[in-house]
C-alpha positions in Angstrom: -7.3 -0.6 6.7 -10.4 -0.3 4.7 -10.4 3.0 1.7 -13.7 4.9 1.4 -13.6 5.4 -2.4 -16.2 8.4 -1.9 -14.0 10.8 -0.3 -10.7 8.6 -0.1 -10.6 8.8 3.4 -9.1 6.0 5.7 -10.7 4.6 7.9 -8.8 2.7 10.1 -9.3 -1.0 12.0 -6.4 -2.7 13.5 -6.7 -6.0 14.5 -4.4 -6.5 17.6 -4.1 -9.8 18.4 -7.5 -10.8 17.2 -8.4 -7.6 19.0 -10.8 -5.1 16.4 -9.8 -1.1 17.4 -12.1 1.1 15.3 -12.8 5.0 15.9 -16.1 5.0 16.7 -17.2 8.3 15.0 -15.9 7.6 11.9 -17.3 4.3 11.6 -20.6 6.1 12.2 -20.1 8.9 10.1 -19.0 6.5 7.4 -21.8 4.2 8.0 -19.4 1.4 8.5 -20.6 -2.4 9.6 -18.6 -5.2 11.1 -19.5 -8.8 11.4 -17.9 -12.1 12.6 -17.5 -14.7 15.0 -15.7 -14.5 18.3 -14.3 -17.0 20.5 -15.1 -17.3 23.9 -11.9 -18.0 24.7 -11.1 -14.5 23.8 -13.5 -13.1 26.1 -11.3 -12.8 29.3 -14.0 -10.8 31.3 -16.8 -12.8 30.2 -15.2 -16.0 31.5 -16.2 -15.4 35.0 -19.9 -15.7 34.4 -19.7 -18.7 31.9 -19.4 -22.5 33.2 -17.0 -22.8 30.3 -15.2 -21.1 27.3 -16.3 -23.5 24.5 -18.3 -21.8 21.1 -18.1 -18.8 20.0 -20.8 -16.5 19.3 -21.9 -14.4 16.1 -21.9 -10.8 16.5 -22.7 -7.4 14.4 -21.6 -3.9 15.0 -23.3 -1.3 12.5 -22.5 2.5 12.8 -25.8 4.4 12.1 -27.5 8.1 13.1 -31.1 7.9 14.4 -33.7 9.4 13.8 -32.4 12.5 15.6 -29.4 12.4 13.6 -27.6 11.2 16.5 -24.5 9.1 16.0 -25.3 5.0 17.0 -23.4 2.0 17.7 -26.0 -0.9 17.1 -24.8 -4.0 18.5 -26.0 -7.4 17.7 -24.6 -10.8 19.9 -26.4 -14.3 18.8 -24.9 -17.6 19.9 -25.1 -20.1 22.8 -23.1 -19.8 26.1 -23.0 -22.1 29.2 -24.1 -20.7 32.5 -24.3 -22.2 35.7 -27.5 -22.7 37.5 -27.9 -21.0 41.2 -30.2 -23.8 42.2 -28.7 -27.0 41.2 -25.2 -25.5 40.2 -25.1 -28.1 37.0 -24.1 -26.1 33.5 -27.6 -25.6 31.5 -27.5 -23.2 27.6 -28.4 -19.9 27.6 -29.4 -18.8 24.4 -28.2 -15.0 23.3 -30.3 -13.1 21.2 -29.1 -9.5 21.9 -29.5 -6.4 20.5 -28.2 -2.9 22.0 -28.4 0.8 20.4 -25.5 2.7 22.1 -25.5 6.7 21.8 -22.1 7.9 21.2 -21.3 10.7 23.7 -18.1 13.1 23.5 -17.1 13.3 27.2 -18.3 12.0 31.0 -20.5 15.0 31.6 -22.5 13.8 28.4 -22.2 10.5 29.9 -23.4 11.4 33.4 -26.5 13.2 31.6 -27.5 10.4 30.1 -27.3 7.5 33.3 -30.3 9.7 34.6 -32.3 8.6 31.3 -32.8 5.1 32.1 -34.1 4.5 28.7 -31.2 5.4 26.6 -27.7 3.8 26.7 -24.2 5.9 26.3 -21.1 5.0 25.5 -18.2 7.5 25.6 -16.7 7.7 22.0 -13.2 7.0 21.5 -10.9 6.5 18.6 -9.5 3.2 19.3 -12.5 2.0 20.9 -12.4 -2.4 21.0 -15.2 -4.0 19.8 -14.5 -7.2 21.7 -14.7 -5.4 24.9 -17.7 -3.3 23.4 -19.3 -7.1 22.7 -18.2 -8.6 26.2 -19.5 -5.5 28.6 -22.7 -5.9 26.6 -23.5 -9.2 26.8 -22.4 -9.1 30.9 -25.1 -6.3 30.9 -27.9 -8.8 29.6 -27.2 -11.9 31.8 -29.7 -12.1 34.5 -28.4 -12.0 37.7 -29.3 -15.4 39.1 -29.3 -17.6 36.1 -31.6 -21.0 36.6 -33.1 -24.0 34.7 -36.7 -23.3 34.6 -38.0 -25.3 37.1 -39.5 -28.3 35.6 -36.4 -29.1 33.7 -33.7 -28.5 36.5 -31.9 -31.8 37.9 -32.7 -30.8 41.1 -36.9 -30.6 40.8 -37.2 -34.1 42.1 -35.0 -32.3 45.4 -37.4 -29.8 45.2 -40.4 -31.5 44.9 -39.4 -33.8 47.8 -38.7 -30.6 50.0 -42.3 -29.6 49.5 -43.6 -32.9 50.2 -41.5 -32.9 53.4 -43.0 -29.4 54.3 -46.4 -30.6 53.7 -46.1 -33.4 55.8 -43.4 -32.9 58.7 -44.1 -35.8 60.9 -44.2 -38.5 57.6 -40.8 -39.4 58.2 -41.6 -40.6 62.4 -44.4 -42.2 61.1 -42.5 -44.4 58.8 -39.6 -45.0 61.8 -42.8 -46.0 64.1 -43.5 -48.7 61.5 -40.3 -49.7 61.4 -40.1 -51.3 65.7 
C-alpha cells in the first residue's frame, strides 16, 4: 500500500504473484506513476507471438488528465523481444518503443462510443485493473501483423534473389542440362 500524505488517503496496489492490481481512477486522480521491469516469462498472452520468452522489457504507467481534464492511463513499453519472421521463419529482434494514452471510460456504452473514434483509445476503468495485462494487450496491439527481416538482411534474400533470377530467365536451367549431354 502506498499513503498519500496530502489527504491520507490509501491508495491501494497489491502485488499478486508478481501481478500489480491498481484502481485505475484513483491512481489518476492521485496522479500516481509506476515503473519497473517485467519478465517475459510472465507474459502468458504475449508468449504466442514471441519466438521466445527470454528479457524482459522496461515499462511506465503514469495516471494523468488531459488537456480536457479527462482522466489518462499513459503507458510506456521499451525493451527488445524476439519475433519470428513470416518469410524465412528464423527468430530476428524487434525493438519496442511504445507509447499509448488510454482514456478511462466508466461503462461499455462509453466504450462502444469511443471504438467509432478511431483516433482515441478507451479502456474501461476498473478498480483492480492489472497492469501486466494492461502492458501485454498493448504491446500485442503494436506488433505488425506479418513481422519480417527487412529484406536485404533476411537469411533467406539469397532464396529470394535466386527466385527472381529463376523468373527472369525460365529456360536457364535446360540450357545448362543441354550442356551437360
Amino acid at each position: 500500500m502506498i499513503f498519500d500524505t496530502k489527504e491520507q488517503k490509501i491508495y491501494h496496489a497489491r502485488h499478486m504473484s508478481a501481478r500489480i492490481v491498481i484502481d485505475a481512477h484513483d491512481f489518476v486522480r492521485f496522479s500516481r506513476s509506476l515503473h519497473g521491469n517485467i519478465t517475459l516469462d510472465k507474459c502468458t498472452r504475449l508468449k504466442d507471438y514471441l519466438a521466445n520468452n527470454r528479457g524482459d522489457l522496461k515499462y511506465e504507467i503514469n495516471g494523468i488528465l488531459n488537456k480536457n481534464d479527462q482522466s489518462i492511463l499513459q503507458v510506456i513499453v521499451k525493451g527488445e523481444i524476439n519475433l519470428l519472421c513470416q518469410r524465412c521463419l528464423s527468430e530476428f529482434a524487434y525493438a519496442l518503443n511504445l507509447k499509448s494514452d488510454l482514456l478511462l471510460v466508466n461503462n461499455e456504452e462509453e466504450l462502444s462510443y469511443l471504438d467509432e473514434d478511431e483516433s482515441i483509445e478507451g479502456i474501461l476503468a476498473t478498480s483492480d485493473m492489472d497492469i501486466i495485462e494492461l502492458i501485454e494487450e498493448e504491446i500485442i496491439l503494436s506488433l505488425p501483423i506479418s513481422p519480417r527481416h527487412k529484406e536485404d538482411i533476411c537469411p533467406e534474400k539469397e532464396l529470394i534473389n535466386s527466385y527472381k533470377l529463376e523468373k527472369k530467365q525460365p529456360f536457364a536451367k535446360l540450357s545448362k542440362l543441354k550442356n551437360l549431354q
